[in-house]
C-alpha positions as CSV (number, residue, x, y, z in Angstrom):
1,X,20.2,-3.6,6.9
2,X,20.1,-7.6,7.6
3,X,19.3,-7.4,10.8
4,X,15.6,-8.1,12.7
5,X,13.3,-5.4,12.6
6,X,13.2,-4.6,16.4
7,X,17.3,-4.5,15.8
8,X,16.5,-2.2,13.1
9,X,14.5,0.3,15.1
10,X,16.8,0.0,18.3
11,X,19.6,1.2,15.7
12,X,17.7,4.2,14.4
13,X,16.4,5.6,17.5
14,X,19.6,5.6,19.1
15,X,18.7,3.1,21.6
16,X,22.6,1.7,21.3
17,X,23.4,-2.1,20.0
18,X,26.4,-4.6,20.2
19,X,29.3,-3.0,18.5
20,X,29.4,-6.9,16.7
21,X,26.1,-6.0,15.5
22,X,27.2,-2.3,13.9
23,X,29.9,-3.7,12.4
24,X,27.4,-6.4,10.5
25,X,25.3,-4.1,9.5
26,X,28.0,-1.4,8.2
27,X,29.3,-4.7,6.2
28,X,25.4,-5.2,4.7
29,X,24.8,-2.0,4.0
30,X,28.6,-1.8,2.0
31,X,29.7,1.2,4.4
32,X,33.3,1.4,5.8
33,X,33.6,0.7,9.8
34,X,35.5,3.0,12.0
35,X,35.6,2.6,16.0
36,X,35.0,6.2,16.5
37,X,31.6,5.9,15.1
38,X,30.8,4.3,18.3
39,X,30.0,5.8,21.8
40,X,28.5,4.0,25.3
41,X,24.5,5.1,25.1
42,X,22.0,5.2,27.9
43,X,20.0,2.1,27.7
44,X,16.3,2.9,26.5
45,X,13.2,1.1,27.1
46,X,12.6,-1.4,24.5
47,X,10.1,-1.0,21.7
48,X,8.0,-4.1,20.9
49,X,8.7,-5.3,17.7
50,X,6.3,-5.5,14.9
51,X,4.4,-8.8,14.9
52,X,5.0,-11.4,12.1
53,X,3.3,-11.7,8.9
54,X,0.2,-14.0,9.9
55,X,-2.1,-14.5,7.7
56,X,-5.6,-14.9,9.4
57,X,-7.1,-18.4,9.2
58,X,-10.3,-17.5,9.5
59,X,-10.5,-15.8,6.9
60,X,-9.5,-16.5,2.1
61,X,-6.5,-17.4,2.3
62,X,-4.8,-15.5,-0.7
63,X,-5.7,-12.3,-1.8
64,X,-4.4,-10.4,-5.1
65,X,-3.0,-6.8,-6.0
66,X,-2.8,-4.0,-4.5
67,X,-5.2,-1.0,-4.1
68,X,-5.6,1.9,-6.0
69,X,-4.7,5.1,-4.6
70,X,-2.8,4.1,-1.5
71,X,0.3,6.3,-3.4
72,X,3.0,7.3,-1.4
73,X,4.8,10.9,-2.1
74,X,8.1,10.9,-3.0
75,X,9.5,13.1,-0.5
76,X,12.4,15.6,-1.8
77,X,12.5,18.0,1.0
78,X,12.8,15.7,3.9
79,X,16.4,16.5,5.6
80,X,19.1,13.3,4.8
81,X,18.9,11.3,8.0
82,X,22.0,8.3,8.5
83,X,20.6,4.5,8.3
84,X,22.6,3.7,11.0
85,X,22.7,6.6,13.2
86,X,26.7,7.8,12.7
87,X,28.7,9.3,9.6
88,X,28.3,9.4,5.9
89,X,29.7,7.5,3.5
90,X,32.7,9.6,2.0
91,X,30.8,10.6,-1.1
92,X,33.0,13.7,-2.0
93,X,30.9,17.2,-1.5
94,X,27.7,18.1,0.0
95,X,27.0,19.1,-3.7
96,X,27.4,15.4,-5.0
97,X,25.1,14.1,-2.3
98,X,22.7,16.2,-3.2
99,X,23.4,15.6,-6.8
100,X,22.6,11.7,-5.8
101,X,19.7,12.3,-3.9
102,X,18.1,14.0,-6.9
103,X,18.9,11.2,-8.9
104,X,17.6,8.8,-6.5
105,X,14.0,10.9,-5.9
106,X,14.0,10.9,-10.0
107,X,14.3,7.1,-9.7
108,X,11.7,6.7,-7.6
109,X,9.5,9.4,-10.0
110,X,9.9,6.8,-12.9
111,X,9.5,4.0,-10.7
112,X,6.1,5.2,-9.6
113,X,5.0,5.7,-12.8
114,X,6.1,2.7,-14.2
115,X,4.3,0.6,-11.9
116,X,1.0,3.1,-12.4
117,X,1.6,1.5,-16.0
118,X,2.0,-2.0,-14.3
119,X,5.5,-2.2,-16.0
120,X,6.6,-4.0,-13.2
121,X,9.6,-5.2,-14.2
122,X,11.1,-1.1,-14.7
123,X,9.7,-0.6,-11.6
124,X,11.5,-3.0,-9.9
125,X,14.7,-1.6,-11.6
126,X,13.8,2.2,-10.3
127,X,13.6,1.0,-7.1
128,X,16.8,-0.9,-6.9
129,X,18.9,1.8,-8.4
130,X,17.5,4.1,-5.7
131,X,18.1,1.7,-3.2
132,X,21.8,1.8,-3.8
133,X,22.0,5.6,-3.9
134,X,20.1,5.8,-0.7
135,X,22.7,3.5,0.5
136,X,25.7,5.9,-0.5
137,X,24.5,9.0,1.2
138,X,22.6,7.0,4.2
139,X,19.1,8.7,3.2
140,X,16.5,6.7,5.3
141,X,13.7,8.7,3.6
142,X,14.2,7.5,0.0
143,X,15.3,4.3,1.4
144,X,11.7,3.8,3.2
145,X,10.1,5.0,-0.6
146,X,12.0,2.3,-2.3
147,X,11.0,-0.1,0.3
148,X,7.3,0.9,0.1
149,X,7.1,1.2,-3.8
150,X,8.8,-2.3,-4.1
151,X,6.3,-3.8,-1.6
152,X,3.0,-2.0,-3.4
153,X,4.8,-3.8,-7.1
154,X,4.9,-7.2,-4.9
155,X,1.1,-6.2,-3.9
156,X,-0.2,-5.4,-7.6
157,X,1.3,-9.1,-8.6
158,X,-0.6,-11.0,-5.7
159,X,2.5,-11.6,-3.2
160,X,0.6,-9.7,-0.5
161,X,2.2,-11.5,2.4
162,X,5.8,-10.4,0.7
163,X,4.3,-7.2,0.1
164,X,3.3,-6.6,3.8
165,X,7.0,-7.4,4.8
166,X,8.4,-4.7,2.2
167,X,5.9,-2.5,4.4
168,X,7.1,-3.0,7.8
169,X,10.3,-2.8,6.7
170,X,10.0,0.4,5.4
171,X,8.0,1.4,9.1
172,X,10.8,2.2,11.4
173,X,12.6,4.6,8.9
174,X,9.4,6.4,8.0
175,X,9.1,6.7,12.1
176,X,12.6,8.1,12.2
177,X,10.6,11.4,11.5
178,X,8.1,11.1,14.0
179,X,4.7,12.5,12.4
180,X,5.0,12.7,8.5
181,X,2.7,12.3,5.8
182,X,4.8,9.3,4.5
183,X,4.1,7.3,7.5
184,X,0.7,8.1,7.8
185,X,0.2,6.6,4.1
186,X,2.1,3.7,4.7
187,X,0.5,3.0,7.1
188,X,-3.0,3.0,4.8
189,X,-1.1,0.7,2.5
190,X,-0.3,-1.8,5.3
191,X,-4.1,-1.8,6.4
192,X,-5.4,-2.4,3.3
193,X,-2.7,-5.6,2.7
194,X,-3.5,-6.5,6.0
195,X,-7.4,-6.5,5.1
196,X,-7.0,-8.4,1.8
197,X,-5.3,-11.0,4.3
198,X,-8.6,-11.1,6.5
199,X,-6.4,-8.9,9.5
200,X,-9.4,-6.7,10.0
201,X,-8.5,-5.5,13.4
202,X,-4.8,-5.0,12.8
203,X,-6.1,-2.8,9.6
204,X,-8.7,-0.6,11.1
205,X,-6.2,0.2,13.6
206,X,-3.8,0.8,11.2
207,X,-6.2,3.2,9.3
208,X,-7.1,4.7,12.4
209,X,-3.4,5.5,13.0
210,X,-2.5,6.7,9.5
211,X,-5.6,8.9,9.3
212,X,-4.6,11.0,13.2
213,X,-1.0,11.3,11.4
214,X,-2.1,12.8,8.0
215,X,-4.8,15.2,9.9
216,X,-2.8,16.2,12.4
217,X,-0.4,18.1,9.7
218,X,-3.1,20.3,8.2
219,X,-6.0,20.5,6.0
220,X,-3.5,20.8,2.8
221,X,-2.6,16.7,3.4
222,X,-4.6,13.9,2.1
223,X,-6.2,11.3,4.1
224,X,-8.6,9.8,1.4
225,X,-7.4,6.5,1.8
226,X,-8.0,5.7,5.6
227,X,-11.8,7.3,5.2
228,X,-11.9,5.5,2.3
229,X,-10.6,2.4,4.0
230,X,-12.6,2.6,7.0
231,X,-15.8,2.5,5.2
232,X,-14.7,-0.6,3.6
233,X,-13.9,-2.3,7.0
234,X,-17.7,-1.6,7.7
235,X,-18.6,-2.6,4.7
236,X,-17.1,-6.1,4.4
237,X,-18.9,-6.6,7.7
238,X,-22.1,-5.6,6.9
239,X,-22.7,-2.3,8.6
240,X,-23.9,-0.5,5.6
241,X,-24.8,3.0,7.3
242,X,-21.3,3.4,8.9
243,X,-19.4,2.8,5.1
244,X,-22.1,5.1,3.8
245,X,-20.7,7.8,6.5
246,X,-17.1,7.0,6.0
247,X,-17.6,7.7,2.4
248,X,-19.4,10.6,2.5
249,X,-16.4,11.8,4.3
250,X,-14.0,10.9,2.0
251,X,-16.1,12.1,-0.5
252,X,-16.4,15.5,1.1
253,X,-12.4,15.7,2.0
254,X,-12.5,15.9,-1.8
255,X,-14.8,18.8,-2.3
256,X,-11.8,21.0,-2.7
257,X,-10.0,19.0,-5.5
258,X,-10.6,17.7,-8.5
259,X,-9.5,14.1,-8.6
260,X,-12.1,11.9,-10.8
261,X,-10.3,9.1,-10.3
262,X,-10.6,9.2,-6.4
263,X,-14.0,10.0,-7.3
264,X,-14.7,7.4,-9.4
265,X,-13.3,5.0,-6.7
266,X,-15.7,6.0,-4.0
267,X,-18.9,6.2,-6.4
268,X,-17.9,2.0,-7.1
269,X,-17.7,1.3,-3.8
270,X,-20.7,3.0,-3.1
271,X,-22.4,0.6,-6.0
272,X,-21.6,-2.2,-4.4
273,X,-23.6,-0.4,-1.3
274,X,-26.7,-0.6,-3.7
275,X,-26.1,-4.4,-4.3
276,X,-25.8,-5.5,-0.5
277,X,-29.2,-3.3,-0.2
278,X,-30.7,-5.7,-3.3
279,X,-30.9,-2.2,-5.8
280,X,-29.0,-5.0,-8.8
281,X,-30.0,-2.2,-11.5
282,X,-29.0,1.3,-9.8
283,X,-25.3,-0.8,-9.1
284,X,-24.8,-2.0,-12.3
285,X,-25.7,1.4,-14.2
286,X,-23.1,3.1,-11.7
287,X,-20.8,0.6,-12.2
288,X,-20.7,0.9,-16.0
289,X,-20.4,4.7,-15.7
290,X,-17.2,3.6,-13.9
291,X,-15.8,1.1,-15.8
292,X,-16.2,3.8,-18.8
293,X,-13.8,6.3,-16.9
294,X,-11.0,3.4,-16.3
295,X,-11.5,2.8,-20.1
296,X,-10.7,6.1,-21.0
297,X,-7.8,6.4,-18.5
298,X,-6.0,2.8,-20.0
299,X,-5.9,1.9,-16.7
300,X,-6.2,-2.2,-17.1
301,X,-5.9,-3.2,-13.2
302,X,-9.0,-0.8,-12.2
303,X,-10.6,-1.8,-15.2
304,X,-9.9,-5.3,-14.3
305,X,-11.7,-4.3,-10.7
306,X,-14.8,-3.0,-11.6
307,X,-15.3,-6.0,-14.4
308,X,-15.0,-7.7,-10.9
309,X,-17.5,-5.7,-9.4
310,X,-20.1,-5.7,-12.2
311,X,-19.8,-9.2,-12.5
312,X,-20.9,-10.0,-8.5
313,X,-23.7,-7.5,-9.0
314,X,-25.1,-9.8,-11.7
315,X,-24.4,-13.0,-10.2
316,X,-26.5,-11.9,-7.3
317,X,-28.8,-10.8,-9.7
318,X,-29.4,-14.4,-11.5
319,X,-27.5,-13.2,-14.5
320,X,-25.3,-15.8,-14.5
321,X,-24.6,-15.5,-18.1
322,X,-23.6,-11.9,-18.4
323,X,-21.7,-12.3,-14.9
324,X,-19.7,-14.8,-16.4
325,X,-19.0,-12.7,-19.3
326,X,-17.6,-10.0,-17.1
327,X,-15.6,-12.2,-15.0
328,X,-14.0,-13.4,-18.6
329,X,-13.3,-9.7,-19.3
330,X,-11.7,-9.2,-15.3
331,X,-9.3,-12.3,-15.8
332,X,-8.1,-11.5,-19.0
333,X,-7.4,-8.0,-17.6
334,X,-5.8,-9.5,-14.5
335,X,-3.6,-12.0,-16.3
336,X,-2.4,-8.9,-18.8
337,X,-0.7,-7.0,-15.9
338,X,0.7,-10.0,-14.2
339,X,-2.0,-10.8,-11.4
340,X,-2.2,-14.5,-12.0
341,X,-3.8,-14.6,-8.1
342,X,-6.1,-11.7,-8.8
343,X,-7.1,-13.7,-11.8
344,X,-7.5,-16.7,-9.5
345,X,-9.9,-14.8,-7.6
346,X,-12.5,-13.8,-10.0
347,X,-12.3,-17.8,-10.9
348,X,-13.8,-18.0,-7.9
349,X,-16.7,-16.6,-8.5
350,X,-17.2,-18.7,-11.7
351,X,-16.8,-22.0,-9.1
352,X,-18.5,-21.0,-6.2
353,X,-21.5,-18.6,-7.4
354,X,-23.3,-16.0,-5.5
355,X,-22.1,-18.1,-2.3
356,X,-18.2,-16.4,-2.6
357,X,-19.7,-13.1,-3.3
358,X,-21.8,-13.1,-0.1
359,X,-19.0,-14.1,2.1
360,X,-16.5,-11.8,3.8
361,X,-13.8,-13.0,1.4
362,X,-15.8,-12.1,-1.3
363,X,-16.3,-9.1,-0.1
364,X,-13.0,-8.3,0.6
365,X,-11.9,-8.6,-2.5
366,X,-14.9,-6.5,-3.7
367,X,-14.4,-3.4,-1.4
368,X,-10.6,-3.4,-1.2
């Protein structure tokens, strides 16, 4: 829209703006003004906005790629809802609209798959063309997918700061419908960015948020990612027993469907549980079984992880040798799909040893 993002949300919610204001973003958004699509509103309390992108200090400073199942739905059957709170576009008929909505959730189909395949660049181009179309019949819904999808493809190639701005963008117009399941998800995306940043208490709360949103609509919605997130926040800072429990109810949310991939996730995170409690052996044996799954799925990126993974096991082991060997396998993987930062990250362990694997940006990059 080309306007802040607390302007954005003022606009949406109906909290009224400067007619100057309406006018610039009717001209950004390519929509025709008319005076009538303005009316005096009852001033509203003002939202905060959402804070900047800040990347904690404290904490490694770049982190790479973006997580694995933190996927958002297209949704189809979400009512068309105006960017700016007034009038379509004149689009001809109701059938044509919905004629370009379909096109535009098709768009966003291939566009999700493409970047499952890390074809970013026909991602990219998915997302722009439904970007447009959301545009011509003012559809905030596939807009906030496009937004998402295009910040998860900036994620997967290490621009996690640009990524977490794609995010919050994308925010206000999943909020436009209150509780949904595409808010709740986003909102797991954004915590696991923010983690990977070192913004551990702006991402549990954010997992905390996302995970009351998706339970709240019923049993039939998925909320693997915030359980699975959560254990990873107590993970990274080394409360082993809470992960284990956060797991085990991810793990259990699962009972009901078969997903090995979600599976497989959780039982390599749980291996790296064995190496923090010393078991080197156990972890690398479950590791290996995962790392044979991603092999048989083509998946390069997750492959790319768990090389990651093994390798810290035996660097903490004294296998120095064979960890290197790994890491070799995780950059090549890494560089493949276009993550020259998550390859820069596994050089780390080849400079800095078993000391960047015990730290909490080490571990970071292990557990998310």
């Amino acid at each position: 829209m080309g306007v802040s993002t607390a302007t954005a949300e003022r606009i949406l919610s109906r909290q009224g703006n400067d007619r100057n204001v309406l006018i610039e973003v009717f001209s950004n958004l390519e929509l025709d003004w008319r005076d009538d699509y303005c009316q005096y509103v009852t001033p509203q309390p003002r939202t905060e906005p959402l804070p900047p992108v800040e990347r904690n200090r404290a904490e490694d400073p770049s982190r790479s790629g973006n997580r694995r199942f933190a996927v958002l739905p297209v949704i189809a059957a979400v009512p068309l809802l105006l960017l700016v709170g007034a009038h379509f576009r004149n689009v001809a008929s109701e059938a044509n609209i919905l004629a370009i909505r379909n096109e535009a959730v098709h768009a966003l189909s291939k566009g999700r798959e493409a970047y499952t395949r890390s074809d970013y660049a026909r991602a990219n181009a998915s997302v722009k063309k439904a970007m447009s179309q959301a545009k011509d019949i003012s559809a905030a819904d596939i807009a906030a997918e496009a937004l998402t999808l295009q910040g998860d493809v900036l994620a997967a190639q290490g621009h996690l700061e640009r990524a977490l701005a794609k995010y919050r963008e994308a925010l206000p117009l999943w909020s436009t419908f209150d509780k949904t399941h595409g808010k709740g998800t986003l909102l797991e995306i954004m915590a696991v960015t923010e983690a990977r940043l070192g913004m551990l208490d702006q991402a549990r709360a954010h997992f905390l948020e996302g995970y009351e949103i998706v339970q709240s609509l019923g049993p039939t919605h998925i909320h693997i990612g915030s359980l699975r997130g959560l254990g990873s926040l107590a993970a990274v800072q080394g409360d082993r027993e809470t992960a284990h429990k956060w797991y085990a109810k991810a793990d259990s949310a699962l009972d009901e469907r078969s997903d090995e991939a979600m599976r497989t996730d959780l039982r390599a995170l749980r291996a790296l549980l064995l190496r923090d409690d010393g078991r080197f052996e156990d972890s690398v044996i479950e590791l290996e079984a995962c790392l044979k799954f991603w092999q048989q799925q083509k998946h390069p990126r997750w492959q790319a992880t768990t090389w990651r993974q093994k390798a810290s096991v035996l660097m903490l082991a004294g296998d120095e040798d064979r960890a290197k060997h790994c890491v070799s396998k995780a950059i090549d993987l890494y560089e493949r799909v276009g993550d020259t930062l998550g390859a820069a990250e596994c050089r780390r362990i080849l400079d800095e040893g078993a000391d960047y694997i015990r730290s909490q940006a080490g571990k970071i990059e292990d557990y998310f």
